[in-house]
C-alpha positions in Angstrom: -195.9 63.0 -43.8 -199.4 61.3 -42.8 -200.3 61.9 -39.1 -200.2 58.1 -37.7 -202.2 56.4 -34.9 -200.5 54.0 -33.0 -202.3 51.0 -31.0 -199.9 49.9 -27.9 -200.9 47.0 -26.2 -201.4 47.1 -22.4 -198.4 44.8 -22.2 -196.5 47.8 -23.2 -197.2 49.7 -19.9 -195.7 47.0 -17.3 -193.5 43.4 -17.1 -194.2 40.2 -15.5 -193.9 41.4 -12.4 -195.8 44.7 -12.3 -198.7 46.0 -13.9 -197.3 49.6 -14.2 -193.1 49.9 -15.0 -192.1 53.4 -15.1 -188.8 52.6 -16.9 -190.9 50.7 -19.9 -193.5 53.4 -20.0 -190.7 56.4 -20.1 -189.0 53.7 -22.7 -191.7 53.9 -25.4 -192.8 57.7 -24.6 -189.4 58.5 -25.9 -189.8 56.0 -28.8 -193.2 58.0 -29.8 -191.3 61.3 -29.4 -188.6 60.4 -31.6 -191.6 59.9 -34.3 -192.6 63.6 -33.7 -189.5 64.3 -35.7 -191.3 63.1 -38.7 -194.9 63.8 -37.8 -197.0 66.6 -36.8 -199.0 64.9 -34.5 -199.2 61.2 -33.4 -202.4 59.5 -31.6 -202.7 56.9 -29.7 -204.7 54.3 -28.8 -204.3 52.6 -25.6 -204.8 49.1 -24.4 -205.9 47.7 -20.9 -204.8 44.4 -20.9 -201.9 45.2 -18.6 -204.7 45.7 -15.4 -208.2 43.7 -16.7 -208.9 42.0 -19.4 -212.8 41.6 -19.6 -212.7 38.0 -21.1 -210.8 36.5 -18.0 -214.7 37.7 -16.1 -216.4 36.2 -19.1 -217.1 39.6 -20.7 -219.8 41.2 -18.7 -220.6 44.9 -19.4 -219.2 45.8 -15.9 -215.7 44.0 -16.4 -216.1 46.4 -19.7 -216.1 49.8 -17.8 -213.1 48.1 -15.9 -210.9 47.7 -18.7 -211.9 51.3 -20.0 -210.5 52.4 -16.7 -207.3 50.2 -17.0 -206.9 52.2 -20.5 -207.1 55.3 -18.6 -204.6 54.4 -16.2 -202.2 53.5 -19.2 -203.2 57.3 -20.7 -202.3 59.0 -17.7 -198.8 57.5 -17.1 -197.9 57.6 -20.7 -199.2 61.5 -20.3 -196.3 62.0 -17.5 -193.7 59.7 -19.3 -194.4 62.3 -22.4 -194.6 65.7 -20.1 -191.1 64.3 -18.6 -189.7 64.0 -22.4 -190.6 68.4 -22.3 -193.8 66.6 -25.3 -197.0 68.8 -25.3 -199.7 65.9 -25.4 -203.1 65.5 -24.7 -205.7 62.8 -23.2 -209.0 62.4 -24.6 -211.9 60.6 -22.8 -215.7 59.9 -24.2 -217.7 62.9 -23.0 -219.3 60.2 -20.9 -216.8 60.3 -18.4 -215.1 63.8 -16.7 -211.2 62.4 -14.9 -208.8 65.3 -13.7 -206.4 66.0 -16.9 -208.1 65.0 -19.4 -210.0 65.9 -22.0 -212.9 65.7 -25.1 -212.5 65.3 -28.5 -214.0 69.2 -28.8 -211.2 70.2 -26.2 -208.1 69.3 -27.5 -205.0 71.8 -27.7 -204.2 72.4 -31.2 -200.3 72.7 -30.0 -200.8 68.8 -28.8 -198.1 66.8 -30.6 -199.2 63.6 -29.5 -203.1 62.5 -28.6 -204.1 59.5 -26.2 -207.1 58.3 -26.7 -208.6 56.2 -23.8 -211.6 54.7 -22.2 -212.7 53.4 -25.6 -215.8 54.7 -26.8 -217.7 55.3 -23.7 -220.0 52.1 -23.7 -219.1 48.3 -23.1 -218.7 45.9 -25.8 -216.2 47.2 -28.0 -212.2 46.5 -28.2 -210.2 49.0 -28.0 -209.3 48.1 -31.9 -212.5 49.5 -32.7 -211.6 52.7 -31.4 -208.2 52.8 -33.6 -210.8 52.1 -36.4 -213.2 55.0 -35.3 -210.2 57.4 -34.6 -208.4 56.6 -37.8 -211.2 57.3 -40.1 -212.1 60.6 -38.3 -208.5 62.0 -38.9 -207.5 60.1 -42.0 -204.3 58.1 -40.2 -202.8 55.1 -41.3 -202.9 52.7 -38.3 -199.9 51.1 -36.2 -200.7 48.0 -34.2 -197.8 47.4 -31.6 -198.3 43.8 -30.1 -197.0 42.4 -27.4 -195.1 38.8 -28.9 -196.5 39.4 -32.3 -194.3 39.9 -35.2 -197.4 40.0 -37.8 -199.9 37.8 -39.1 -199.3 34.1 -39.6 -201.4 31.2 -40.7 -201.7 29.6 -37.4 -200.8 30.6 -34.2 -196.6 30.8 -34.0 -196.5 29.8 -29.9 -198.7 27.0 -30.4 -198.1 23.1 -30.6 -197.8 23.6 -34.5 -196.0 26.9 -34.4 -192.9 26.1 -36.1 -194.5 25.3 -39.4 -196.1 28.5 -39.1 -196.1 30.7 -42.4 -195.6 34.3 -42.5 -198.0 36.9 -44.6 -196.4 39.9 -45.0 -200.3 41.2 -46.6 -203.6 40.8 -46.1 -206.8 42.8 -46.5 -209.1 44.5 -43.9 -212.0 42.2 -46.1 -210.1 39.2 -46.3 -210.1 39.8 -42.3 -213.9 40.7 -42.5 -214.8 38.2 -44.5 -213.1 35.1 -42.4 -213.5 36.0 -39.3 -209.8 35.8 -38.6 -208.2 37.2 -34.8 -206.1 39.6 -36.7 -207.9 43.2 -35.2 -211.4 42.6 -33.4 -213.8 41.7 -36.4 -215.9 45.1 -35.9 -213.0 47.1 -36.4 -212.4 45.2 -39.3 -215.8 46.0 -41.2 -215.7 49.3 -40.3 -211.9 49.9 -42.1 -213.6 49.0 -45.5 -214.9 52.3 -45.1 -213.2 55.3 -46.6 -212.1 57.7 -44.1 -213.1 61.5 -43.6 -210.4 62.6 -46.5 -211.9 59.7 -48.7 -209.1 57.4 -48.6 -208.6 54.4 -47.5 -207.1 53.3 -43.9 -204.3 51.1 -44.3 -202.2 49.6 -41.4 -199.4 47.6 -40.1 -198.8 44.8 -37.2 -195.4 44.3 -35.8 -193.8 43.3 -32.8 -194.1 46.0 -29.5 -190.2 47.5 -29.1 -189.4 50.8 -28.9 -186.9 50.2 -31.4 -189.5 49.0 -34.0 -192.3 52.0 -32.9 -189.6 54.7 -33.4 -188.3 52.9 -36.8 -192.0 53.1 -38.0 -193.0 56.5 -37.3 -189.7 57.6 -38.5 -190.7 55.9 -42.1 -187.3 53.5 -41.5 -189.2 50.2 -41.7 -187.1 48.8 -44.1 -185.6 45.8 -41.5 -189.3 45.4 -39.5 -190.9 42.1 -39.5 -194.6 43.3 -40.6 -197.3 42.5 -41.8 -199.3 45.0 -43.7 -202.7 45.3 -43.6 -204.7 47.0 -47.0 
């Protein structure tokens, strides 16, 4: 079965209260080893939002390296919440940076089951969707978006004044996405899945709501009851 990357939010690392939450952490490391199962290997992409979010500082380059670091933080705990489930797994940094326990793309153990990819790409001023694009098309995955109070993509925004007459897509294309400028995934990212990846397919990729019931059902190919929206 295709090897899978999976985007989790930084939501996904902490609750309203705390930025970091041991118990949700160990909660979804167990929900990405339960996909190992039915994959070889499973990457992953995570967020920052949890720590910094570089908009709230109006997106200078320095609020940028801050929410790489956040990312990092995320990598690391999800690294212990794996170790503690006995999962072989492995996090990868831009050669830019050099943090205890981690490693470079070049570096990484081939007997890695899962690989966390953090700190973006090593330079400011692109989302860490960008980097599920860039990782994706180097090792041919199919991309999962985990978001935090997001069951897919709708035609206007479902918790605002008009959200109850929200509709539901269950499709839409990467160009469609490109092409209007829609907040789906960060625009760049966007463009740069029109691109065939390195096996010469084509990425495709899903958005659904961050549980650790709906991560294991997807990466266990028993999607059947998630709310998603597909993404082509």
């Amino acid at each position: 079965m295709k090897d899978i990357l999976l985007k989790l939010s930084g939501e996904a690392f902490g609750n309203a209260d705390n930025a970091f939450d041991p118990g949700v952490i160990s909660t979804y490391a167990k929900a990405i080893c339960s996909g190992l199962v039915c994959r070889q290997r499973i990457y992953v992409v995570c967020g920052g939002g949890n720590v910094c979010r570089g908009r709230s500082f109006g997106g200078h380059v320095l609020t940028d390296y801050a929410g790489m670091l956040a990312s990092v933080q995320n990598g690391l705990f999800l690294t212990i919440a794996l170790n503690d489930c006995g999962v072989r797994s492995a996090l990868v940094v831009p050669d830019t940076f050099k943090i205890p326990n981690t490693c470079h793309e070049h570096e990484i153990p081939d007997d890695a089951r899962v690989v966390i990819y953090a700190a973006g790409v090593g330079e400011p001023g692109h989302s860490t969707d960008f980097v599920c694009a860039v990782k994706a098309l180097y090792h041919s995955c199919d991309i999962y978006f985990a978001k935090f109070g997001c069951d897919g993509v709708f035609d206007r925004d479902p918790n605002g004044k008009d959200g109850k007459n929200a509709i539901f897509i269950p499709e839409i294309s990467f160009a469609q996405i490109a092409a209007d400028k829609l907040g789906v995934i960060d625009l760049e990212a966007a463009q740069l899945l029109l691109n065939p990846s390195s096996d010469g397919t084509l990425c495709r990729g899903y958005i659904f709501r961050l549980t650790a019931e709906n991560i294991s059902a997807m990466l266990c190919a028993q999607a059947d009851g998630v709310k998603k929206t597909e993404l082509v």
